[in-house]
KEDRENLO-840400 format. One record per residue (C-alpha): residue in one letter; x, y, z; chain; residue number from 1. Coordinates in pm, whole numbers, plus 50000, padded with zeros to 5 digits. Layout:
! residues N
{code = A	east = X	north = Y	up = Z	unit = A	pos = NUM} .
...
***
This chain:
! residues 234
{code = X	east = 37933	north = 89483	up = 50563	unit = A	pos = 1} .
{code = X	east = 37987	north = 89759	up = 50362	unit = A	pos = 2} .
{code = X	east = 38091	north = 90110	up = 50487	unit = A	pos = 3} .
{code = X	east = 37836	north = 90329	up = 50627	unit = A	pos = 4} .
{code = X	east = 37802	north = 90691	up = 50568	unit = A	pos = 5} .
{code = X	east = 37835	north = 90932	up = 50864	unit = A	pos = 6} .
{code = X	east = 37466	north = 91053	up = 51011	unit = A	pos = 7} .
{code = X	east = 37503	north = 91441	up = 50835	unit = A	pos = 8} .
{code = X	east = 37596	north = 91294	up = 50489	unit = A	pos = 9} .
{code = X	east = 37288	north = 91082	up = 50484	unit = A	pos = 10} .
{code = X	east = 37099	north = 91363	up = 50595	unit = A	pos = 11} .
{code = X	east = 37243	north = 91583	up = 50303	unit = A	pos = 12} .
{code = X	east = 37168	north = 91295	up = 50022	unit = A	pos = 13} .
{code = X	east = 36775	north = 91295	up = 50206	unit = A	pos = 14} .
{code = X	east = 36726	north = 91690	up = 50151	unit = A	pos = 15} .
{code = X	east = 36790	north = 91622	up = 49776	unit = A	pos = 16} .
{code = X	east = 36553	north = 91513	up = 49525	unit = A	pos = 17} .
{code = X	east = 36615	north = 91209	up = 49301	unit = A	pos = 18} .
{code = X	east = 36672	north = 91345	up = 49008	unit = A	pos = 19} .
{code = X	east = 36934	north = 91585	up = 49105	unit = A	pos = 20} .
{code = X	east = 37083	north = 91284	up = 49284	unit = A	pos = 21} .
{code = X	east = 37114	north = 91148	up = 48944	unit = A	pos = 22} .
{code = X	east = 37234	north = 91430	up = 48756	unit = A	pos = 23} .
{code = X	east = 37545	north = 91438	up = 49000	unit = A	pos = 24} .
{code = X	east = 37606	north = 91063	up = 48981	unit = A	pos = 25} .
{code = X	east = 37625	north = 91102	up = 48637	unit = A	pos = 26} .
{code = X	east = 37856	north = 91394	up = 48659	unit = A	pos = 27} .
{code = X	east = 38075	north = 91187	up = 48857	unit = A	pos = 28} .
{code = X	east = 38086	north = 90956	up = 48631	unit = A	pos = 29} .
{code = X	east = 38145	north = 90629	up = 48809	unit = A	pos = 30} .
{code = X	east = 37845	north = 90423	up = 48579	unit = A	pos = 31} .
{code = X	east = 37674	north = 90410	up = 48332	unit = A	pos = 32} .
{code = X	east = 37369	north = 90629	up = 48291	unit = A	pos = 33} .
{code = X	east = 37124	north = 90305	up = 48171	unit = A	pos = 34} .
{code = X	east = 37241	north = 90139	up = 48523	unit = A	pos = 35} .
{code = X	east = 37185	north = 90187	up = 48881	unit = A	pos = 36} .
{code = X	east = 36796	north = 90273	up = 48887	unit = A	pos = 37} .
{code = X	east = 36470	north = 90084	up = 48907	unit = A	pos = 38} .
{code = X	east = 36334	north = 90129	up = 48550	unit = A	pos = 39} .
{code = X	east = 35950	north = 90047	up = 48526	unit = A	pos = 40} .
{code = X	east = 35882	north = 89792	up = 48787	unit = A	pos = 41} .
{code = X	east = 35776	north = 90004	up = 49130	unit = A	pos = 42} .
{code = X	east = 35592	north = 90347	up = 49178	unit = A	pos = 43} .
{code = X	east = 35620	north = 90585	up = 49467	unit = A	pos = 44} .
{code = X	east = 35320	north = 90525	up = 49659	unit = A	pos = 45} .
{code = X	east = 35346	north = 90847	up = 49906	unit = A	pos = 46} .
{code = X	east = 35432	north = 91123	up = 49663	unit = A	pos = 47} .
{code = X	east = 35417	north = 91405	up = 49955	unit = A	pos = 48} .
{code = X	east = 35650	north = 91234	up = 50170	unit = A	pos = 49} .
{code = X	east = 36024	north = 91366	up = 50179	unit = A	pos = 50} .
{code = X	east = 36304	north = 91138	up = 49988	unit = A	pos = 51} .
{code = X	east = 36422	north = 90851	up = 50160	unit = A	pos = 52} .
{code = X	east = 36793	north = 90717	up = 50190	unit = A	pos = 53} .
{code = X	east = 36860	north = 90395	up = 50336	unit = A	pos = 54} .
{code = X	east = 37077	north = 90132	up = 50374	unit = A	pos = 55} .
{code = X	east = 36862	north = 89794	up = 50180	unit = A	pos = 56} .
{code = X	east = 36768	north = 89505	up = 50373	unit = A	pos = 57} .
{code = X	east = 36662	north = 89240	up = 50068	unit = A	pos = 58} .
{code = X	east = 36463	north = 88919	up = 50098	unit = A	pos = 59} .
{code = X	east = 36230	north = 88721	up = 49857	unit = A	pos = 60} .
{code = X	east = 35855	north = 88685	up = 49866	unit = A	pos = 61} .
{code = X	east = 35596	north = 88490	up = 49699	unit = A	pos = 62} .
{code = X	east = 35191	north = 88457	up = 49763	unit = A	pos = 63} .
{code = X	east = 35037	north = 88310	up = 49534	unit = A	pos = 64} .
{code = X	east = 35094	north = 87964	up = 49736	unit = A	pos = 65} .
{code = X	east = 35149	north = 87869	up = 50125	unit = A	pos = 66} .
{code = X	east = 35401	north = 87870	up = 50269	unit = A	pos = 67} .
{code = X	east = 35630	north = 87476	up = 50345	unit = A	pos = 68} .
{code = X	east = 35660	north = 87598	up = 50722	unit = A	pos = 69} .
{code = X	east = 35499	north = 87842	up = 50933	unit = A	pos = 70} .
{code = X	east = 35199	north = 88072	up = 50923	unit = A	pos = 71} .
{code = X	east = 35200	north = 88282	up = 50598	unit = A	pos = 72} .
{code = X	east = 35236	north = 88663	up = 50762	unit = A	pos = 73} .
{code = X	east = 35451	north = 88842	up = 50977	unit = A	pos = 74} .
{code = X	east = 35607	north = 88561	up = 51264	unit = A	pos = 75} .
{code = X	east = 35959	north = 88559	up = 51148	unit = A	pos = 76} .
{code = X	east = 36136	north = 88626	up = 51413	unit = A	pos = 77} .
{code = X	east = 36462	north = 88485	up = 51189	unit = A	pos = 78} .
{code = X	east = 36416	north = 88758	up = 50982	unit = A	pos = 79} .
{code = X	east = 36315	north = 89065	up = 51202	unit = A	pos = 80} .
{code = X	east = 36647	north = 88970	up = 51341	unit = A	pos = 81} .
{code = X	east = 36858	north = 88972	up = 51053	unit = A	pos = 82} .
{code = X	east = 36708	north = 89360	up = 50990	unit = A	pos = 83} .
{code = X	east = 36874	north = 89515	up = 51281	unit = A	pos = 84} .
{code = X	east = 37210	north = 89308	up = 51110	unit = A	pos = 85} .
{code = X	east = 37193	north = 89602	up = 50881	unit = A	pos = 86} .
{code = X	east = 37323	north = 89993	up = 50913	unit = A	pos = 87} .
{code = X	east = 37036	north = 90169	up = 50962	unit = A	pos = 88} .
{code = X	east = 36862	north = 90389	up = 50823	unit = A	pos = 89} .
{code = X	east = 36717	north = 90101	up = 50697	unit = A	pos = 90} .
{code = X	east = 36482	north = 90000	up = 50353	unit = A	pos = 91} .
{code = X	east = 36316	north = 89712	up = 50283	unit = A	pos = 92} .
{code = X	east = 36341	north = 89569	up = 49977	unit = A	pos = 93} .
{code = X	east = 36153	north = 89268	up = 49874	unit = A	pos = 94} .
{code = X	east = 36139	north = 89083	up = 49533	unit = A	pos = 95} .
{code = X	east = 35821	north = 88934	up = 49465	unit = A	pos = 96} .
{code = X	east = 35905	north = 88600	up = 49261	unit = A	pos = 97} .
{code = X	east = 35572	north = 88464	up = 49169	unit = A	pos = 98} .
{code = X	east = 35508	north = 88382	up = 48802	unit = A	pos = 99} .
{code = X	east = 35247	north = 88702	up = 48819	unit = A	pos = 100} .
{code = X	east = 35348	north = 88956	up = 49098	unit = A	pos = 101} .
{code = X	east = 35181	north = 89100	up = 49298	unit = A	pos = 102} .
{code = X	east = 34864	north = 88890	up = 49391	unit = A	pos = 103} .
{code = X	east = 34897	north = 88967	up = 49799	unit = A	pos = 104} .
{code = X	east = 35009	north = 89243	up = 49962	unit = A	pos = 105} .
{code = X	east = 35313	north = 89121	up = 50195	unit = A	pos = 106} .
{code = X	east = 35368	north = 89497	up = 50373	unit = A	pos = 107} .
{code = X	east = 35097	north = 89676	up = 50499	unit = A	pos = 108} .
{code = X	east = 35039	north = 89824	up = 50817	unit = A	pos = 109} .
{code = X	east = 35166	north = 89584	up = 51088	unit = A	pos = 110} .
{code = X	east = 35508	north = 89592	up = 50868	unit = A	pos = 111} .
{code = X	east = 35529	north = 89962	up = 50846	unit = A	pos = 112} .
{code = X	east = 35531	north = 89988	up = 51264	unit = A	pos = 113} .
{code = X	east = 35761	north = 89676	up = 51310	unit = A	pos = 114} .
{code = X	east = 35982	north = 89877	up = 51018	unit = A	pos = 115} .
{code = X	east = 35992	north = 90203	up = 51195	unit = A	pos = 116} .
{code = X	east = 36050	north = 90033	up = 51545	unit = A	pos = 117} .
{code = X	east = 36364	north = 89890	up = 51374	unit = A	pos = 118} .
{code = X	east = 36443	north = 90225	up = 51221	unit = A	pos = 119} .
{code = X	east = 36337	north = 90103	up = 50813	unit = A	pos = 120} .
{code = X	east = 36204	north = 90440	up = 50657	unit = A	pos = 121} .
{code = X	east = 36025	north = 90243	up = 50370	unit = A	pos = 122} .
{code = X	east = 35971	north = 89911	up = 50156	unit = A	pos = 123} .
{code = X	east = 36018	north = 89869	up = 49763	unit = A	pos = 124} .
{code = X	east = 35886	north = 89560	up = 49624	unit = A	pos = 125} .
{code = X	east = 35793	north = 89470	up = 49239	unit = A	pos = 126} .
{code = X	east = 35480	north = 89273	up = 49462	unit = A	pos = 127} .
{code = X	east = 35157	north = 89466	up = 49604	unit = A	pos = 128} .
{code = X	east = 35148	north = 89683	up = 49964	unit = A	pos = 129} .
{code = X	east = 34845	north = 89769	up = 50068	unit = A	pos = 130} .
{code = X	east = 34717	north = 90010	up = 50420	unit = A	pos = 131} .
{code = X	east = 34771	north = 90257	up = 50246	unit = A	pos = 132} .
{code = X	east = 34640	north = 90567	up = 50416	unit = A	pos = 133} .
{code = X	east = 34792	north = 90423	up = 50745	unit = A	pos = 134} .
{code = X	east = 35117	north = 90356	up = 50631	unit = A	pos = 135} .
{code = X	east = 35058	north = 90704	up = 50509	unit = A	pos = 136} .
{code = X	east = 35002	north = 90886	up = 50831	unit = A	pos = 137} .
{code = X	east = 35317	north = 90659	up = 50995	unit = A	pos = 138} .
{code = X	east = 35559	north = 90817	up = 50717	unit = A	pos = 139} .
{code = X	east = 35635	north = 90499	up = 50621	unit = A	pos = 140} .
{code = X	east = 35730	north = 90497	up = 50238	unit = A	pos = 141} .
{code = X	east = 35620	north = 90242	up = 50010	unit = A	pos = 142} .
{code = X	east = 35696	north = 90192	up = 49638	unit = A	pos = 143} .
{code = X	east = 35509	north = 89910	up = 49444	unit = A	pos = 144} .
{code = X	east = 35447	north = 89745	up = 49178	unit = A	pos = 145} .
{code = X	east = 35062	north = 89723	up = 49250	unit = A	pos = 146} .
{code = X	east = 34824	north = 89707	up = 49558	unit = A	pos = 147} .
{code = X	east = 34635	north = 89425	up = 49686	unit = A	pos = 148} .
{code = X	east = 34318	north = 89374	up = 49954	unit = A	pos = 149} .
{code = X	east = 34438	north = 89106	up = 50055	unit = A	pos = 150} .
{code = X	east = 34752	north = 88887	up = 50180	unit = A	pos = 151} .
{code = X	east = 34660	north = 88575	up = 49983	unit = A	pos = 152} .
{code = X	east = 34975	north = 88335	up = 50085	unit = A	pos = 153} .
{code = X	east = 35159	north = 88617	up = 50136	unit = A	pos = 154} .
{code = X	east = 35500	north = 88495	up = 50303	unit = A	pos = 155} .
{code = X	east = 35919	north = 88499	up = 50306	unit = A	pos = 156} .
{code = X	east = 36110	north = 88285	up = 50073	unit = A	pos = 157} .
{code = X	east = 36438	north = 88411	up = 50203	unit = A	pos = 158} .
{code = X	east = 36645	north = 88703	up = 50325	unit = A	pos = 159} .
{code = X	east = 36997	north = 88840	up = 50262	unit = A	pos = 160} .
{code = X	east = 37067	north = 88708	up = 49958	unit = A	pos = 161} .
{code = X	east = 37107	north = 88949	up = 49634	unit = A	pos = 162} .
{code = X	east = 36735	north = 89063	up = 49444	unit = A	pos = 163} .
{code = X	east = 36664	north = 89248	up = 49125	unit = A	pos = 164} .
{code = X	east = 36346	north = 89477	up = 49084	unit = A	pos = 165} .
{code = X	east = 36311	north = 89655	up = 48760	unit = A	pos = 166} .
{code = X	east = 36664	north = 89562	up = 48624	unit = A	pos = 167} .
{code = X	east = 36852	north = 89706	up = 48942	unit = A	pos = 168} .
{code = X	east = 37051	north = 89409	up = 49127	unit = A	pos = 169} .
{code = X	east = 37005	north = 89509	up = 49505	unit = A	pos = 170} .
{code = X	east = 37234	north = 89358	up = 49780	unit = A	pos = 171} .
{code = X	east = 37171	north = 89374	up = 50129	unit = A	pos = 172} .
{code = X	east = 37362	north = 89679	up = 50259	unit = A	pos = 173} .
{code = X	east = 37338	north = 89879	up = 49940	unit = A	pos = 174} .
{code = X	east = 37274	north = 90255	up = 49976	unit = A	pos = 175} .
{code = X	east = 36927	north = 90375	up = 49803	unit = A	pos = 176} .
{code = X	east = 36748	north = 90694	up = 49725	unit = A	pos = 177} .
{code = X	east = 36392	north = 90708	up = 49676	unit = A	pos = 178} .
{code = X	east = 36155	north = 90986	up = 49627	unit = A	pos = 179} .
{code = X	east = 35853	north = 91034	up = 49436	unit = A	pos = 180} .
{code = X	east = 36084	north = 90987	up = 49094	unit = A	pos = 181} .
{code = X	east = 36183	north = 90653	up = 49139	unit = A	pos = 182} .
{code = X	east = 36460	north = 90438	up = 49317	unit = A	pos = 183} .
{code = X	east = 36801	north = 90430	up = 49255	unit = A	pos = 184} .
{code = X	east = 37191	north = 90272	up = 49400	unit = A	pos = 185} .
{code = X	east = 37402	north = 90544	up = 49526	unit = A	pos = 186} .
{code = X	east = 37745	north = 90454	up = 49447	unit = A	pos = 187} .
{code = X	east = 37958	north = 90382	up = 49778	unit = A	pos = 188} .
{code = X	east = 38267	north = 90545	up = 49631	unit = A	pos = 189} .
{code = X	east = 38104	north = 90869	up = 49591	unit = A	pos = 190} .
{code = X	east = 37858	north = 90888	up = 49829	unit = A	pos = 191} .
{code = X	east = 38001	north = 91178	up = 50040	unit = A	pos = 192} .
{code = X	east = 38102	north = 91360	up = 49731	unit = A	pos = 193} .
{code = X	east = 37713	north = 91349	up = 49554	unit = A	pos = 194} .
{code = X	east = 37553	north = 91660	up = 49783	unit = A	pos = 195} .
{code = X	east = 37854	north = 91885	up = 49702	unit = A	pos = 196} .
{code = X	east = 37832	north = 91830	up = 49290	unit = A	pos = 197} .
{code = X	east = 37464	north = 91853	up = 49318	unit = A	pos = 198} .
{code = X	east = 37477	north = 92192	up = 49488	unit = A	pos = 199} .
{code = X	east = 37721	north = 92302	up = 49173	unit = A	pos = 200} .
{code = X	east = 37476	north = 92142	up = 48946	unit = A	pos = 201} .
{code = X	east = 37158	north = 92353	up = 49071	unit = A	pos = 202} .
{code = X	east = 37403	north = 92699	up = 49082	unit = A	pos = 203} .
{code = X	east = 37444	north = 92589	up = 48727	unit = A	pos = 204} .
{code = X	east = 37059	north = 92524	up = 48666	unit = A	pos = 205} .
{code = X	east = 36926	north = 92835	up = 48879	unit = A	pos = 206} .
{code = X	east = 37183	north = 93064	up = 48621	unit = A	pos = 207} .
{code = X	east = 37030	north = 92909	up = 48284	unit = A	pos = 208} .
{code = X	east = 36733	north = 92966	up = 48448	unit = A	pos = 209} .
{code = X	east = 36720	north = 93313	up = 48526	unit = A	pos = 210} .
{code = X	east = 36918	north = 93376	up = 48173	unit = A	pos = 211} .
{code = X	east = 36614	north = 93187	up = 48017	unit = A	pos = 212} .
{code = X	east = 36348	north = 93457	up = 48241	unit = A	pos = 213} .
{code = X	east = 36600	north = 93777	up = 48131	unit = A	pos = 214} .
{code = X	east = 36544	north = 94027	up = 47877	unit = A	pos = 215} .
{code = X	east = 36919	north = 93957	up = 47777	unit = A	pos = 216} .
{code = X	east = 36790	north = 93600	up = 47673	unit = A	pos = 217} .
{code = X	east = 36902	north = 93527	up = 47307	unit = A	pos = 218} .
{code = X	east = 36963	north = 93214	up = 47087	unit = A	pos = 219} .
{code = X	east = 37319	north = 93292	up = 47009	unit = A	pos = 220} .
{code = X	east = 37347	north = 93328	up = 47439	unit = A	pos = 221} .
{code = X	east = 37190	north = 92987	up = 47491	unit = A	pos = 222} .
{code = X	east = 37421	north = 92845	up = 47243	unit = A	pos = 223} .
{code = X	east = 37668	north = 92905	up = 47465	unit = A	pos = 224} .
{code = X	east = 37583	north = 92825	up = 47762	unit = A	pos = 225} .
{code = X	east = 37404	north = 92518	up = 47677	unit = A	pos = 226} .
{code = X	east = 37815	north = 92443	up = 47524	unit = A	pos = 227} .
{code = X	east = 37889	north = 92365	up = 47893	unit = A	pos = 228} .
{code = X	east = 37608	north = 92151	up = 47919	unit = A	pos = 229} .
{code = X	east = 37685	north = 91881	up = 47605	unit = A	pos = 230} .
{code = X	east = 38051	north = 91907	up = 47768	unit = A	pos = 231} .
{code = X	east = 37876	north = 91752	up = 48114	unit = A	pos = 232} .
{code = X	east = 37688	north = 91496	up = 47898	unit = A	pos = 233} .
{code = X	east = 37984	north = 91358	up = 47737	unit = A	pos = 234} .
***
């Protein structure tokens, strides 16, 4: 298993939002800046809550068919199990891998409470969630890739191994952030070192801010500061 970050650094990556997440990976520059996000497939469901950090907990799902064994919902046992297997905080993350996502709903309500007694903070599938305003009121957050009424067939395929949602490869264990911008990997090597360039970032941000509010503002000013900026983006 992968090493886990200490309770107070989580806590520090869940006060920020995603985006400045982002901007500080990228400052670190330990990827590329087309990888390590969920482009497209999933939407933020809940876009009051507060960001979510967790450690992912993957597994495939299909329901557009019955299951070979077993009833179609939530009686794993097998797989309940393997959750608490996992560092928490915990997320769900489920790849839907019918020909057409999406046509059940596999996490709704009775998901979200089993989640939060295992101490999951949310779910992101490319398939449909549904419950919505009760998930809602647990603080249980969901991203999707639609909603359904219904289960239809809904049911596991398997659990543990490695899944890819909107061009991100997830493996079980992998640190995500997830707010109402989107979901993306926080690198493991850098992890501790995100919450302290991000606070540098928005000193840096607040400053071209207030320069851009100030009677001193000018183009020949903003040329230079902004020279700082393209150095960043290099």
């Amino acid at each position: 298993m992968k090493t886990t970050l200490s309770g107070s650094d989580v806590d520090r990556l869940r006060a920020l939002d995603g985006c400045t997440v982002s901007n500080a990976i990228e400052r670190l520059r330990v990827r590329l800046r087309n990888e390590g996000f969920i482009s497209g497939a999933v939407r933020c469901r809940f876009k009051n809550l507060p960001p979510m950090v967790g450690y992912a907990v993957t597994g495939r799902i299909r329901s557009s068919v019955p299951p070979l064994h077993g009833r179609c919902y939530y009686d794993r046992m097998d797989f309940w199990r393997f959750v608490v297997t996992v560092p928490a905080p915990r997320i769900l993350v489920l790849q839907d891998v019918d020909p057409h996502p999406g046509l059940g709903a596999f996490v709704g309500e009775i998901h979200a409470s089993i989640g939060l007694a295992l101490e999951c903070v949310g779910c992101v599938t490319n398939g449909a969630v549904r419950d919505l305003p009760a998930v809602r009121a647990l603080g249980f957050q969901l991203f999707s890739g639609s909603l359904s009424v219904s289960h239809s067939y809904a049911h596991l395929v398997e659990f543990g191994e490695p899944v890819e949602i909107g061009g991100l490869k997830i493996a079980s264990g992998d640190l995500l952030h997830g707010d109402l911008h989107g979901v993306q990997a926080i690198p493991p090597e850098v992890a501790a070192e995100i919450p302290g360039q991000a606070e540098r970032i928005l000193r840096e941000e607040e400053a071209l801010k207030e320069f851009c509010r100030s009677p001193r503002f000018s183009l020949d000013g903003l040329e230079e500061r902004l020279k700082g900026v393209a150095t960043d983006c290099l």
